[in-house]
DRENDO-444741 format. One record per atom (N, C-alpha, C): residue number from 1; atom name; x negated, y, z. Coordinates in Angstrom, 3 decimals. Layout:
N
@seq NUM	atom CA	xx X	yy Y	zz Z .
...
END
This chain:
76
@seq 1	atom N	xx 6.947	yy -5.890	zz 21.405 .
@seq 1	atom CA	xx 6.129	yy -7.029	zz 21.044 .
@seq 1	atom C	xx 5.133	yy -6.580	zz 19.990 .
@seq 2	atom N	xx 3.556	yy -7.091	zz 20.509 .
@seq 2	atom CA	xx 2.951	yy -6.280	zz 18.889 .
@seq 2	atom C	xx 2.061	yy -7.482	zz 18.416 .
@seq 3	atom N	xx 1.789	yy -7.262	zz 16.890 .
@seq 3	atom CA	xx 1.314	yy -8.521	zz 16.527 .
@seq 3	atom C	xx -0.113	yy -8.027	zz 15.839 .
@seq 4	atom N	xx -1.614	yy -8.130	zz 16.254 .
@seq 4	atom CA	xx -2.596	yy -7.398	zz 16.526 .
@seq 4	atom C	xx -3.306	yy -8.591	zz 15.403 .
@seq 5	atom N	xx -3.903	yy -7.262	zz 13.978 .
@seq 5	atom CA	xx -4.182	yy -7.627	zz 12.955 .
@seq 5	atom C	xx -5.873	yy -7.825	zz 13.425 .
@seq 6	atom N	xx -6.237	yy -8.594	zz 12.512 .
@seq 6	atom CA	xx -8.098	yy -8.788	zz 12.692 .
@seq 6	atom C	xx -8.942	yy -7.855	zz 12.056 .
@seq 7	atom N	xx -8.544	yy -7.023	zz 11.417 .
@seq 7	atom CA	xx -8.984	yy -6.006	zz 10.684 .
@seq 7	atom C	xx -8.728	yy -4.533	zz 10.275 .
@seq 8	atom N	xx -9.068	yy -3.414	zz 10.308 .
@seq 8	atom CA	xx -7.930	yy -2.288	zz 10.151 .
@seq 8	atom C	xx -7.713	yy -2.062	zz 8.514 .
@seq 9	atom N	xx -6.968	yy -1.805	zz 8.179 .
@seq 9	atom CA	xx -6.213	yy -1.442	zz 6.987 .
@seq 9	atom C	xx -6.643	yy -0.206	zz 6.500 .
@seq 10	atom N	xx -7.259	yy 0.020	zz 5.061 .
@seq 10	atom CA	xx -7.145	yy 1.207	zz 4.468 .
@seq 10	atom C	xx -5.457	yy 1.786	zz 4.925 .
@seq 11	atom N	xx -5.664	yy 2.873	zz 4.634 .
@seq 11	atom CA	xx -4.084	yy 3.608	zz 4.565 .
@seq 11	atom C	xx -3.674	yy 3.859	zz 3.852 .
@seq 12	atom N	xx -2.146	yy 3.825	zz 3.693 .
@seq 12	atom CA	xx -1.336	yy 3.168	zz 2.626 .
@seq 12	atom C	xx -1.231	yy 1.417	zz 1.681 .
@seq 13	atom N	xx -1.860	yy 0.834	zz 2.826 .
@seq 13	atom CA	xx -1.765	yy -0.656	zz 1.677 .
@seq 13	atom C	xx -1.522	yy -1.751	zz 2.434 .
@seq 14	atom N	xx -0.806	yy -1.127	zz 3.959 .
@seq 14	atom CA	xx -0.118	yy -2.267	zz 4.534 .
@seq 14	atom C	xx 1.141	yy -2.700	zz 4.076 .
@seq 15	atom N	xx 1.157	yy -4.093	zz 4.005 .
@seq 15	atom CA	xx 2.501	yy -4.419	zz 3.315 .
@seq 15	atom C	xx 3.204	yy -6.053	zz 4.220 .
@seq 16	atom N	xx 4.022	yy -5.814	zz 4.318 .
@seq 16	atom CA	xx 4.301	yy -6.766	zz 5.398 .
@seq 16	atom C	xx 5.653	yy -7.865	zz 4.802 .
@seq 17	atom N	xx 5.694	yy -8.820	zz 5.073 .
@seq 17	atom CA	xx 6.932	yy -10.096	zz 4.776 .
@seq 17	atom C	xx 7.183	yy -10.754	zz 5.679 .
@seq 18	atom N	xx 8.338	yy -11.190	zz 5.740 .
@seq 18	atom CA	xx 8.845	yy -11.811	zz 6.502 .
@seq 18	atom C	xx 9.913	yy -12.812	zz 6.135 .
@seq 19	atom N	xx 9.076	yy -14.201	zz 6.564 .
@seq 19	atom CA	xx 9.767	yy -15.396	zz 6.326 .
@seq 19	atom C	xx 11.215	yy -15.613	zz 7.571 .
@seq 20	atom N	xx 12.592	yy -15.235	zz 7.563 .
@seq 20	atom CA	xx 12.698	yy -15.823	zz 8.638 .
@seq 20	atom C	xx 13.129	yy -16.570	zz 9.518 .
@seq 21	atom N	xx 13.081	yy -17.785	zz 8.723 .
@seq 21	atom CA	xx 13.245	yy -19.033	zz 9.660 .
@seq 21	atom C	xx 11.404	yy -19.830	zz 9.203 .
@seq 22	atom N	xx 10.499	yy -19.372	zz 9.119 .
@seq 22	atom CA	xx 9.091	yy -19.787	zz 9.174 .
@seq 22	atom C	xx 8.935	yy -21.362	zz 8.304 .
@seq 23	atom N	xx 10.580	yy -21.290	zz 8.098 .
@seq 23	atom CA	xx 9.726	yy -22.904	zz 7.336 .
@seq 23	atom C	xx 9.653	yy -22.970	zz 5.548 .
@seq 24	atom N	xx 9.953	yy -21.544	zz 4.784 .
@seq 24	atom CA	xx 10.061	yy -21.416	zz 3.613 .
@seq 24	atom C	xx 11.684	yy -21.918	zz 3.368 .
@seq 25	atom N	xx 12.416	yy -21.906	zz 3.674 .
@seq 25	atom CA	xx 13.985	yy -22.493	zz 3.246 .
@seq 25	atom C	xx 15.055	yy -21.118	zz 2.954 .
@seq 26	atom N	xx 14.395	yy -19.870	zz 3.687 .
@seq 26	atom CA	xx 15.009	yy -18.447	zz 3.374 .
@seq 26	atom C	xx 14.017	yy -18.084	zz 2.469 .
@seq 27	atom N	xx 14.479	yy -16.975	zz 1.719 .
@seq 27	atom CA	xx 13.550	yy -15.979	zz 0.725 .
@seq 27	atom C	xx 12.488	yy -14.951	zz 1.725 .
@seq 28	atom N	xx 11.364	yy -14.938	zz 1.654 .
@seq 28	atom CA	xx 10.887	yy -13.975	zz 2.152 .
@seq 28	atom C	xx 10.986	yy -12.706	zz 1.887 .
@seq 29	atom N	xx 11.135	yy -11.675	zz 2.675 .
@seq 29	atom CA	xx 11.682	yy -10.236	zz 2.346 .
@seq 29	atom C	xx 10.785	yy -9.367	zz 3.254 .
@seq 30	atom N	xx 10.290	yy -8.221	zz 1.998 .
@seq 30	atom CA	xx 9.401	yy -7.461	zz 2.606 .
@seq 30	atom C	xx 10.211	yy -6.859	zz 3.841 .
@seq 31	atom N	xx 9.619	yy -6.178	zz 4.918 .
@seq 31	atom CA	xx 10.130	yy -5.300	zz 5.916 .
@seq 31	atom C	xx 9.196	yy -3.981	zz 6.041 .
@seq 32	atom N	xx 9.592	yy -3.123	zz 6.450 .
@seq 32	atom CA	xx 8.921	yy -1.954	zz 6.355 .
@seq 32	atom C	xx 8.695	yy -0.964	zz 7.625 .
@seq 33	atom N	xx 7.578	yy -0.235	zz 7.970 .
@seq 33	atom CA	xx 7.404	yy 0.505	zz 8.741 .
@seq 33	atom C	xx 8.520	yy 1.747	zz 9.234 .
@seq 34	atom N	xx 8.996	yy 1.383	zz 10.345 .
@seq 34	atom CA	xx 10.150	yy 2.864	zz 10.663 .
@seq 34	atom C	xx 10.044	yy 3.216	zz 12.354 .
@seq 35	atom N	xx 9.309	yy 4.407	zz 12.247 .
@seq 35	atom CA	xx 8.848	yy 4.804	zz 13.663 .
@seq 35	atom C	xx 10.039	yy 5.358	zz 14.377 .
@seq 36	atom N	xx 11.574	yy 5.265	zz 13.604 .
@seq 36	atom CA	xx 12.905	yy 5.492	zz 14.464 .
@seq 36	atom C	xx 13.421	yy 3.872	zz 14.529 .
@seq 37	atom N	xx 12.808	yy 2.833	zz 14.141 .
@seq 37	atom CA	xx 13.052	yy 1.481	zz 14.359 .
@seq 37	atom C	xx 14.996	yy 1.590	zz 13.998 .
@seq 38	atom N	xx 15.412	yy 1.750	zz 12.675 .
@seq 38	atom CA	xx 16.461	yy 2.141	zz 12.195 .
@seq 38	atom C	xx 16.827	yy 0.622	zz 11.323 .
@seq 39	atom N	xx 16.325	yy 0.268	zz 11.135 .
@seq 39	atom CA	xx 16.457	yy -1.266	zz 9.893 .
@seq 39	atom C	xx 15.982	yy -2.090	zz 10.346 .
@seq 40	atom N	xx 16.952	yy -3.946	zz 10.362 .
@seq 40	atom CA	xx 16.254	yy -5.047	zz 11.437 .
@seq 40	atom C	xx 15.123	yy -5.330	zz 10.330 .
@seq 41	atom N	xx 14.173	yy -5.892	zz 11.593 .
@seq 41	atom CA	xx 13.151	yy -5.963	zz 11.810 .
@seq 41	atom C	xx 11.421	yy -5.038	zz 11.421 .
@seq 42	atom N	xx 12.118	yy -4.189	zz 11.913 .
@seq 42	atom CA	xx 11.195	yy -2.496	zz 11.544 .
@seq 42	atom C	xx 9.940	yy -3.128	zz 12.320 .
@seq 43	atom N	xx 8.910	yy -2.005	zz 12.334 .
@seq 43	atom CA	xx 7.951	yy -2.201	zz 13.192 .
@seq 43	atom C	xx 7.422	yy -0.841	zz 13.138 .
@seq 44	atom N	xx 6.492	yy -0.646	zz 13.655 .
@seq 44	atom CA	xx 5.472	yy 0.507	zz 13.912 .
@seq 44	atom C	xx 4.214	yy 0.325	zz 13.794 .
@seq 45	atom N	xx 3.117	yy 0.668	zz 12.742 .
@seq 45	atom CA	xx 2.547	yy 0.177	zz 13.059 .
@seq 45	atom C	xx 1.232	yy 1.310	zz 14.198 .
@seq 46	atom N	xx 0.230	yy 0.597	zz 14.988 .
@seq 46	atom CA	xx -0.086	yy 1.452	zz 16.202 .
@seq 46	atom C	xx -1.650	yy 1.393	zz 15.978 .
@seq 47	atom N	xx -2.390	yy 2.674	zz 15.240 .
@seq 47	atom CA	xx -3.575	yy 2.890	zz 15.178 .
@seq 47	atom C	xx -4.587	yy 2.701	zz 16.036 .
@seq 48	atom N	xx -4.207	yy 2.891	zz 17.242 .
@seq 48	atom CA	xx -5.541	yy 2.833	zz 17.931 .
@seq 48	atom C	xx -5.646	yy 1.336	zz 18.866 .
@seq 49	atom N	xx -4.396	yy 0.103	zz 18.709 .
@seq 49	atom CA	xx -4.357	yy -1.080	zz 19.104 .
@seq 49	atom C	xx -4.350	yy -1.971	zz 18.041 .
@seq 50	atom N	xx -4.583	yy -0.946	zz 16.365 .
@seq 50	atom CA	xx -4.482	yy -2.258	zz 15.263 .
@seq 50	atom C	xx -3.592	yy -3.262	zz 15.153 .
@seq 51	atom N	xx -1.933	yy -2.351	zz 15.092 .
@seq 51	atom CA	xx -1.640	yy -3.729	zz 15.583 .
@seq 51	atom C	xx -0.027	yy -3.055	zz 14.766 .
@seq 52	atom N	xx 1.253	yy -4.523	zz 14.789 .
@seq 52	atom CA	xx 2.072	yy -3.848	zz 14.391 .
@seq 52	atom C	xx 3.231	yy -4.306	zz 15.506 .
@seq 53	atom N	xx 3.788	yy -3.247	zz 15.620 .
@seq 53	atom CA	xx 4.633	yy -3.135	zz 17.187 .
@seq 53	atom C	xx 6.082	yy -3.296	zz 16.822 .
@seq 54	atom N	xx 6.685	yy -4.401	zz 17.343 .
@seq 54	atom CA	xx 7.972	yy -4.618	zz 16.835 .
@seq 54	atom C	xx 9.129	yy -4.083	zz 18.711 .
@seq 55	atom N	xx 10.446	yy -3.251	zz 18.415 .
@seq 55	atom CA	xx 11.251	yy -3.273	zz 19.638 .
@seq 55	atom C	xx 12.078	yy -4.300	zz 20.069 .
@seq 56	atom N	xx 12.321	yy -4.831	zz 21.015 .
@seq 56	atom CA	xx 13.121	yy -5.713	zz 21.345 .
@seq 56	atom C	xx 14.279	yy -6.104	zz 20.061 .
@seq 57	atom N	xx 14.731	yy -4.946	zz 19.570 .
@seq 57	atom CA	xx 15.688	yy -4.853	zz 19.239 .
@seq 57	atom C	xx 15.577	yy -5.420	zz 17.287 .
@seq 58	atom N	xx 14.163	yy -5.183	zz 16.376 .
@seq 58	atom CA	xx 13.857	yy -5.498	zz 15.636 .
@seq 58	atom C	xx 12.849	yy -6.695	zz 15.459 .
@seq 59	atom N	xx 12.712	yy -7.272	zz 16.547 .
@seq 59	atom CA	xx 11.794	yy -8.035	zz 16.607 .
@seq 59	atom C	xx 12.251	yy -9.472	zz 15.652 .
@seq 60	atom N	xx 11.304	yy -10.010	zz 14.621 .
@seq 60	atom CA	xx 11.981	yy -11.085	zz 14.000 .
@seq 60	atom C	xx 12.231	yy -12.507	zz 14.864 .
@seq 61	atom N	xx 12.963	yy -13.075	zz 14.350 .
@seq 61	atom CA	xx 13.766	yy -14.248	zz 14.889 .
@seq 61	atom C	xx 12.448	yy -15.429	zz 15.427 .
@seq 62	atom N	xx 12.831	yy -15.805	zz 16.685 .
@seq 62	atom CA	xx 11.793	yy -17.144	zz 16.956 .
@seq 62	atom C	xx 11.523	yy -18.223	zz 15.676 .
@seq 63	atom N	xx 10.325	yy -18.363	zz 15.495 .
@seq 63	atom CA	xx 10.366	yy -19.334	zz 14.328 .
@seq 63	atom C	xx 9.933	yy -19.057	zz 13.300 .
@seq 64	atom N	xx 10.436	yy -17.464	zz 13.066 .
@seq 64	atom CA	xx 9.843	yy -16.895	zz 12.062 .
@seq 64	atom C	xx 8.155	yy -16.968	zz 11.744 .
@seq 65	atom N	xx 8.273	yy -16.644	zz 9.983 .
@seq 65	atom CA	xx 6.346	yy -16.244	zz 10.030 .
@seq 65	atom C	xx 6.449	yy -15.231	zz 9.534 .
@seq 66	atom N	xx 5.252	yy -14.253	zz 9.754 .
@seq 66	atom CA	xx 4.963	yy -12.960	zz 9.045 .
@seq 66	atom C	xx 3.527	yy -13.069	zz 8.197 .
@seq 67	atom N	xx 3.734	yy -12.363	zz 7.037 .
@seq 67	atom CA	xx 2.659	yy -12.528	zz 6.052 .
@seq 67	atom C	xx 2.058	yy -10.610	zz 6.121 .
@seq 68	atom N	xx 1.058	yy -10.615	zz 6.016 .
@seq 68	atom CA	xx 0.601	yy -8.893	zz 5.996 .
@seq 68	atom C	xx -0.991	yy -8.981	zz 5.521 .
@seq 69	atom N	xx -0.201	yy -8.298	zz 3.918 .
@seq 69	atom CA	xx -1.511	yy -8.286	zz 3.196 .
@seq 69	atom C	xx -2.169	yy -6.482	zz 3.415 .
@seq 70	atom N	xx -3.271	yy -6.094	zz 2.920 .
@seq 70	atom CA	xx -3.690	yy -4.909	zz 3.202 .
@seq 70	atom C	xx -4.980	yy -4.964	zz 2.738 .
@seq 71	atom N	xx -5.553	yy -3.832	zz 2.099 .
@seq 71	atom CA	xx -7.042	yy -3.687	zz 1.650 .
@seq 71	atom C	xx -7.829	yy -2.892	zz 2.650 .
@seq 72	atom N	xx -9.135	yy -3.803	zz 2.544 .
@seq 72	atom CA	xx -10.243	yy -3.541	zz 3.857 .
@seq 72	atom C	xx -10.882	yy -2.567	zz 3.058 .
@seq 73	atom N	xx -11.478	yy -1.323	zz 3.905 .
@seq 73	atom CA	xx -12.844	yy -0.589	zz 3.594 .
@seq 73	atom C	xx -13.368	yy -1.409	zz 3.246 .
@seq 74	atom N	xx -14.291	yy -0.592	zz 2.116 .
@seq 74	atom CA	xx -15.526	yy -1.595	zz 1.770 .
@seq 74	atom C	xx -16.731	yy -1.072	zz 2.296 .
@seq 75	atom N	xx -17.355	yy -1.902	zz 2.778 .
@seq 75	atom CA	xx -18.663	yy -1.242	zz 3.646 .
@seq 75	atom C	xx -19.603	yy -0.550	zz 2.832 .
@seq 76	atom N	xx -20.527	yy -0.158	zz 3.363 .
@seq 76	atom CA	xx -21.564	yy 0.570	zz 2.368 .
@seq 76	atom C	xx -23.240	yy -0.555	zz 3.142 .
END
């Protein structure tokens, strides 16, 4: 499942949260990038689709929301 950002990310300043039952009643908890998808709700994230790719197996719970902050190039 991948969840395809509107913008690409400098590197190093993706940072990702996860609410997860989406209605604020759990603590949100960062989650983190793991390209062996080893810790629930890992992701990957995938350079050339901009996007962050979750496996069946880490994918967060229906309902959930995800928050993903990150700093844009600045244009010239």
């Amino acid at each position: 499942v991948a969840f395809h950002l509107s913008q690409v990310p400098v590197a190093g300043t993706l940072e990702v949260f996860l609410d997860p039952d989406g209605g604020g009643q759990s603590p949100e908890v960062e989650i983190f990038e793991d390209p062996t998808y080893q810790s629930p709700y890992a992701f990957v994230y995938d350079l050339v689709t901009n996007s962050l790719v979750f496996s069946l197996e880490t994918m967060p719970p229906e309902g959930a929301t995800l928050r993903v902050v990150y700093d844009l190039a600045e244009t010239a």
